[in-house]
Every structure is written in C-alpha cells, then in structure tokens.
C-alpha positions in Angstrom: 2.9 10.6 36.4 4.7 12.6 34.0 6.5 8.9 32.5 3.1 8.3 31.2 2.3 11.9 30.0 5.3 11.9 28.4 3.8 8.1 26.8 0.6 10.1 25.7 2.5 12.9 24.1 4.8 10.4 22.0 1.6 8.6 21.1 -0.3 11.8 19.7 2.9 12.8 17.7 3.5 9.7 16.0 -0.1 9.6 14.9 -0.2 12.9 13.8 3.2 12.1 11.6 0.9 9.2 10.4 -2.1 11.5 9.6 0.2 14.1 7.8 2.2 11.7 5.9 -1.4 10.0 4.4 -2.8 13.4 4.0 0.4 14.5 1.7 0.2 11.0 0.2 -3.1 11.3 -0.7 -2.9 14.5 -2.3 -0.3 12.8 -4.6 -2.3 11.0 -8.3 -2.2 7.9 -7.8 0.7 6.8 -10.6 3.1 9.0 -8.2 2.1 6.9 -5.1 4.2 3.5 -3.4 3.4 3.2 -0.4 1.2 4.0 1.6 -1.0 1.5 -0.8 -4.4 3.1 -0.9 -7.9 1.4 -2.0 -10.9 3.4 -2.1 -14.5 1.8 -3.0 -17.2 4.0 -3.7 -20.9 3.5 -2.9 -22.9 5.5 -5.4 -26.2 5.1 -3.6 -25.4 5.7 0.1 -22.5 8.3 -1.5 -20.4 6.0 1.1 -16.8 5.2 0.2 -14.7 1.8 2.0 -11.2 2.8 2.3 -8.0 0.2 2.6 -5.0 1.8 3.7 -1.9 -1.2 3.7 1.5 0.4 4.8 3.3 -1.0 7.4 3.7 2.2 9.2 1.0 0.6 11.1 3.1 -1.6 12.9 2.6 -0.1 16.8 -0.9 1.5 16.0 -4.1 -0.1 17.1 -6.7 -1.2 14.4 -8.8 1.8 16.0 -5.8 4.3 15.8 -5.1 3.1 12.4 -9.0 4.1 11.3 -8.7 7.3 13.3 -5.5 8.3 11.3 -7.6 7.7 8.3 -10.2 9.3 8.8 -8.3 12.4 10.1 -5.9 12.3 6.9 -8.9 12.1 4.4 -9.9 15.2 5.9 -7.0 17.0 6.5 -6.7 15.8 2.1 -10.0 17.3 1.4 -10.5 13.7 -0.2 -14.2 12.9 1.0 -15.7 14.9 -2.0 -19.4 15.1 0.2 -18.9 11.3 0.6 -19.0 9.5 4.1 -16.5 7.0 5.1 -17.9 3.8 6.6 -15.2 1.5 6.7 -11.5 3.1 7.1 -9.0 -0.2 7.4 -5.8 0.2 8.2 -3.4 -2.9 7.5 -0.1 -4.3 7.2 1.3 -5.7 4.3 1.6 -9.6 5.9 -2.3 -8.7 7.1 -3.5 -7.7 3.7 -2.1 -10.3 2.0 -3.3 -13.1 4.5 -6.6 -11.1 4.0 -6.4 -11.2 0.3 -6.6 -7.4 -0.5 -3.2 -8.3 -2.6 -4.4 -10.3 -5.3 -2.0 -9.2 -8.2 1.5 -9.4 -8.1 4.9 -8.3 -10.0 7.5 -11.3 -10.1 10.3 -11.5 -12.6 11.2 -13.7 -14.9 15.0 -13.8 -15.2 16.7 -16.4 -16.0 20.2 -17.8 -15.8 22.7 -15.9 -18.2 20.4 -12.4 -18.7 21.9 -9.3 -18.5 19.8 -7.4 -16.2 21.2 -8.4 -12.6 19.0 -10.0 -9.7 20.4 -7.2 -7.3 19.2 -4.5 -10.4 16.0 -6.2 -10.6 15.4 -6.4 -7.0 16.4 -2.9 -6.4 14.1 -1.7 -9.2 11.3 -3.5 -7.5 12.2 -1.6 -3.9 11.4 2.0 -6.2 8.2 0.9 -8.0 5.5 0.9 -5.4 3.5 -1.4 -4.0 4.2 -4.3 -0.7 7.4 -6.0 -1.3 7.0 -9.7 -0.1 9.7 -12.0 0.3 8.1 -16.0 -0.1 11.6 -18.4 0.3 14.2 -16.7 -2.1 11.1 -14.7 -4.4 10.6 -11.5 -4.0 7.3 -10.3 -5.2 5.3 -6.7 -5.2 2.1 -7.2 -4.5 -1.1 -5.0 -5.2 -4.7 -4.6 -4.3 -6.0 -3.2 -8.1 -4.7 -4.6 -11.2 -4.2 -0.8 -12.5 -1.8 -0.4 -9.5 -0.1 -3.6 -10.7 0.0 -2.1 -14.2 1.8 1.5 -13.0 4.1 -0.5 -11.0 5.0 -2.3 -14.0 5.3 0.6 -16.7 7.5 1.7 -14.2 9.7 -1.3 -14.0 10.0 -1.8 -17.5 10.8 2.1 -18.3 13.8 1.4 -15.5 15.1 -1.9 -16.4 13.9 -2.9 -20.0 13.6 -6.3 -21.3 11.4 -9.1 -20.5 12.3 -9.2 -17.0 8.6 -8.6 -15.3 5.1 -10.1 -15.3 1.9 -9.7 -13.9 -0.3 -12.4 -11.9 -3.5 -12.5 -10.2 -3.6 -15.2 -7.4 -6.9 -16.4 -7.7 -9.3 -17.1 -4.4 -9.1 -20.8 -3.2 -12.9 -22.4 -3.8 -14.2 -23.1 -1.3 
C-alpha cells in the first residue's frame, strides 16, 4: 500500500502547484500574462462567469482535476467578485484550438532578404504570450480574444520592430 499512498501524495502536490501557479497567474493584469491563457465570460443576469483555462500544464490532469484546480485557484485569487463559476474548462493548447477557442493568431510576415532573423522572430514569439503552434514549418501564436492577440502583438513589435507581425482571425467553417 504505501506505492499507492505515495501515488496520491504526488497527485495532490502537483495539483496544488497547479492551483498556486493559476492563483499567482491570475493575480497578474492581464497584459503581464502568457500562459496560462485565461478566458472569462461573465453572465450579468445569473452573476455567473464561464471560465477557459488553455495551458498545457494540463497534460496528466483529468478534465475533472483540471476544473477542480480552477475552481480552487479562482478562490485562492479572490477572483469570483460574488460571482459563481458554472463552467471552469481546463484545456490544452492542441484541444482548444481543435475546439476553436483560438480564433486569432500572430504569424509573421518575413520575407527573404529582411533583417530581422527567423530564429529572432521566432524567439520573440516564444516571450509574447499566448499558445505557440507549429502547422508544417509555421509557427503561429494563437489567442482566444482579439485584445490578447493585440498585447501579444504591441509586445512583438516593441521587441523586434518592423513589419514583421500580423494579426488574423480564422473564421468558423459554415456549416
């Protein structure tokens, strides 16, 4: 027995490391903040918020873990304001874009012959937030909120100027 207590005990601390890294990341404004990528929707009427947590510390944690660590870190932040959470989702980056909850992205646009290096460029994008994605030999940051997208990218530009960024919303298949 004590191989699995010992289990249970690794468990509990790696989840509370998950609940006080969220709490201190959520205590941060939201300009200072990569990732964890936080998304919180508020429900005026039922004072009710919807909260999307993509970081892919989430990797070995349960969907039901993941919305425990949430809810404990939102308390532990003192970031319910008298609201209720109803829906506290933690995801991956890969699950949240297959979900579409990244809808805007970074990409550059550099072209043969600029100055600005693709290993400057890329390393810049590693430091500005957001879920890197690799797609073939692209890398992309990808964001839920467009105002994320915009920090990201006043960021970017402050770092490595010139017209090496842009902003694009992927837009929902019809269906």
């Amino acid at each position: 027995m004590p191989t699995v207590t010992k289990a249970r005990n690794s468990q509990a601390h790696r989840a509370q490391t998950l609940v006080d890294r969220l709490s201190a990341a959520l205590r941060l404004p939201d300009s200072c903040r990569g990732e964890p990528l936080i998304v919180e929707s508020q429900i005026a009427q039922t004072r009710s918020m919807h909260i999307v947590v993509i970081w892919d510390q989430w990797k070995n944690q349960s969907p039901a873990e993941r919305s425990k660590i949430i809810l404990e870190a939102y308390t532990d932040a003192k970031r319910l304001r008298g609201s209720t959470i109803t829906v506290a989702m933690g995801l991956i980056g890969e699950e949240a874009l297959r979900m579409g909850f990244l809808p805007y992205s970074i990409v550059t646009t550099r072209r043969h012959g600029d100055k600005a290096s693709s290993d400057k460029l890329a390393k810049a994008m590693l430091g500005a937030g957001g879920v890197v994605v690799k797609i073939g030999s692209s890398t992309q940051l990808r964001f839920a909120t467009l105002g994320q997208a915009e920090d990201a990218y006043r960021k970017l530009s402050q770092q490595v100027a010139g017209p090496y960024w842009a902003i694009v919303q992927e837009q929902a298949a019809a269906e």
